[in-house]
N, C-alpha and C positions, 0 to 999 in steps of 0.2 A: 471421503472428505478431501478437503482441497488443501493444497499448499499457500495458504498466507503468511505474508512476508509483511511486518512492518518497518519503511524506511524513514528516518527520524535524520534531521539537523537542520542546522540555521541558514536562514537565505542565502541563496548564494555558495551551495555546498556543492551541489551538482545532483541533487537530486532525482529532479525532471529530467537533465540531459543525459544522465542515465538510457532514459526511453530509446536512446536514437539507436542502440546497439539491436533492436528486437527488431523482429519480422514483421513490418508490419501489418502482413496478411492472416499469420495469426494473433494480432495483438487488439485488444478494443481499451480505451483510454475514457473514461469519467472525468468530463475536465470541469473541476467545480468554479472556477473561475474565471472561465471562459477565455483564456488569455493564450497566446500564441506560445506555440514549444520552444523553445532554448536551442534550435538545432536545423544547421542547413539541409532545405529540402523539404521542413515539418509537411506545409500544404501539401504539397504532392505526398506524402505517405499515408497521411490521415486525413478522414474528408470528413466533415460532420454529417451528424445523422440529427434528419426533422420530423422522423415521424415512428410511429409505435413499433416498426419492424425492426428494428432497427440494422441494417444494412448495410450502413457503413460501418468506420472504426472507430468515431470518435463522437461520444454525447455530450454536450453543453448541457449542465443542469447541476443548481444546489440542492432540490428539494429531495429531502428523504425519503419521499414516498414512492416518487419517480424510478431513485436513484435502486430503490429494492425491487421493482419492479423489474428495472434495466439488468440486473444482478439475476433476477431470475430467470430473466426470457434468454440471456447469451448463456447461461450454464444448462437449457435446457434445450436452445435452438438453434445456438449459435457454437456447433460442435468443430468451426473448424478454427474456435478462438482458444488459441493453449496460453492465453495471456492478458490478463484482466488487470487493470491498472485504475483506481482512483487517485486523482492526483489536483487540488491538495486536500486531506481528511479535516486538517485542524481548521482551514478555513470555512469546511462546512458545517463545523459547529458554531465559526466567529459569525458568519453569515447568520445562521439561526436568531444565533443571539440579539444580534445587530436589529432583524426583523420584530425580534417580542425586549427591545432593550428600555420600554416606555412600560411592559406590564410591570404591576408589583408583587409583590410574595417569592417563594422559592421553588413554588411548584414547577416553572420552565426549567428547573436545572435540571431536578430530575426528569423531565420529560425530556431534553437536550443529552442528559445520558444514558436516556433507555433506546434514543434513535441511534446513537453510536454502538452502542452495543448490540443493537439488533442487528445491524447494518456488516460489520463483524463476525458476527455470526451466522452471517447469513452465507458470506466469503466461506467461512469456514465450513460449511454444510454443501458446497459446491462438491461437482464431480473429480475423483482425482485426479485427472490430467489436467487441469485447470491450476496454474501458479497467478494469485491474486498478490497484487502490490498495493498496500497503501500507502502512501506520502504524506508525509506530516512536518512538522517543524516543532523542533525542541525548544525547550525551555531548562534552565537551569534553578534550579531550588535550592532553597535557604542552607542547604550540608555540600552544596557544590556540586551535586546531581545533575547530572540532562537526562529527560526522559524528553516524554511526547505531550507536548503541549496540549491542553486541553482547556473548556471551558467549565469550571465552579470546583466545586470539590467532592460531589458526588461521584465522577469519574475520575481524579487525580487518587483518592484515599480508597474508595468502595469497586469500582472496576478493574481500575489499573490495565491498559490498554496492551501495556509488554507481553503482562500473564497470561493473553488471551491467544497469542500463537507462537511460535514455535520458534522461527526465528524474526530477530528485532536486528537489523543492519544500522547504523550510526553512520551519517554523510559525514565526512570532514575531510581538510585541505591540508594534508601534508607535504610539508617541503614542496610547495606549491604545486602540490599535483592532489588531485580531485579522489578520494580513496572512499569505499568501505569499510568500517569497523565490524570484526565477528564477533567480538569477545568481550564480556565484561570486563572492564578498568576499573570498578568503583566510583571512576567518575560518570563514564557512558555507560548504559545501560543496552549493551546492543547483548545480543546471545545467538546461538547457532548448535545445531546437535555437533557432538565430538566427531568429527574426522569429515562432515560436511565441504569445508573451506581446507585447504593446504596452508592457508597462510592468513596468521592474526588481520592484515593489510588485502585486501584487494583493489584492483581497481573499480570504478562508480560502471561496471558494466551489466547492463539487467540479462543481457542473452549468458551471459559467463554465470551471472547468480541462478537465472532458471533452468540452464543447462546443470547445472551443480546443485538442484534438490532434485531432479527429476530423475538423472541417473541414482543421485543417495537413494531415495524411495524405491527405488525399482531394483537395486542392484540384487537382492533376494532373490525377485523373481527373476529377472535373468541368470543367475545362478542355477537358481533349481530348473529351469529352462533347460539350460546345458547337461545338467545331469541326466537327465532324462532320457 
């Protein structure tokens, strides 16, 4: 299984620019938005991909069906990508939404969070060397909560998007410098295995986050490596 990471805060937290720290020969980026990276240099690092190989590092597309596809063929063809990144998740449900926002009934909710969940899960069923990022924007709730923004309430109350990996990182700007959150506050919702991260704060760096689950996961085996 794969290492998914979900990163959660409010615009303008440093999310995306996160990105600039990775390799990006091994990096491939789901850009649902289609909008230009936050970071000098982006075009020359990432080049978009127009066709089913996909070849380059960087795919334009909302659509769910695409986007599981696209998930499939780089965890299965694209082995010299150790870095899978959709970015932004919450806007690809608003998009959804926005698309059927004229049908009536309730049945698109939960259709809207059976594709997130699949979509998820699908991350999560990747090969292990593969660290999956999703980017999301929080929202704050009625008890002063930020989790991960989401559309209806079939996924806010019956999913819950945190529960579904392992660790949840919280963007925020401290003391105006652009940080990671590892650790539940009560008020953020971020989480992290114990001894993961060195420090409650880290910086908005994704090579330092993927560097830092890849050695935690591995460190066994290269243990018993040495033993040997």
């Amino acid at each position: 299984m794969s290492n998914t990471v979900l990163i959660i805060g409010e615009s303008g937290t440093g999310k995306s620019s996160s990105i600039e720290t990775l390799n990006p020969a091994e990096t491939f980026i789901i850009n649902v938005l289609s909008k230009p990276l936050p970071f000098k240099g982006a075009n020359a690092k990432y080049t978009h991909v127009s066709n089913d190989r996909l070849t380059g590092n960087m795919f334009l597309t909302d659509d769910h069906e695409t986007i599981m596809k696209a998930i499939k063929f780089i965890n299965v063809k694209r082995l010299d990508i150790k870095n899978l990144i959709i970015d932004d998740f919450s806007y690809l449900m608003t998009n959804e939404f926005m698309k059927r926002a004229v049908e009536r009934g309730y049945d698109k909710y939960s259709e809207m969070a059976k594709q997130a969940w699949e979509i998820i899960m699908e991350l999560n069923n990747c090969r292990s060397d593969l660290n999956c990022f999703v980017l999301a924007h929080s929202e704050t709730d009625e008890f002063g909560v930020a989790r991960c923004k989401t559309i209806g309430k079939v996924l806010s109350n019956k999913v819950i998007l945190e529960g579904m990996v392992t660790c949840v990182l919280h963007a925020i700007v401290k003391e105006n410098v652009y940080k990671f959150l590892t650790q539940n506050t009560g008020s953020y919702l971020a989480k992290s295995p114990r001894g993961m991260f060195e420090e409650k704060f880290i910086d908005n760096d994704l090579n330092y986050v993927s560097t830092c689950i890849t050695n935690y996961f591995n460190d066994d085996l290269t243990t018993n490596g040495d033993k040997q």
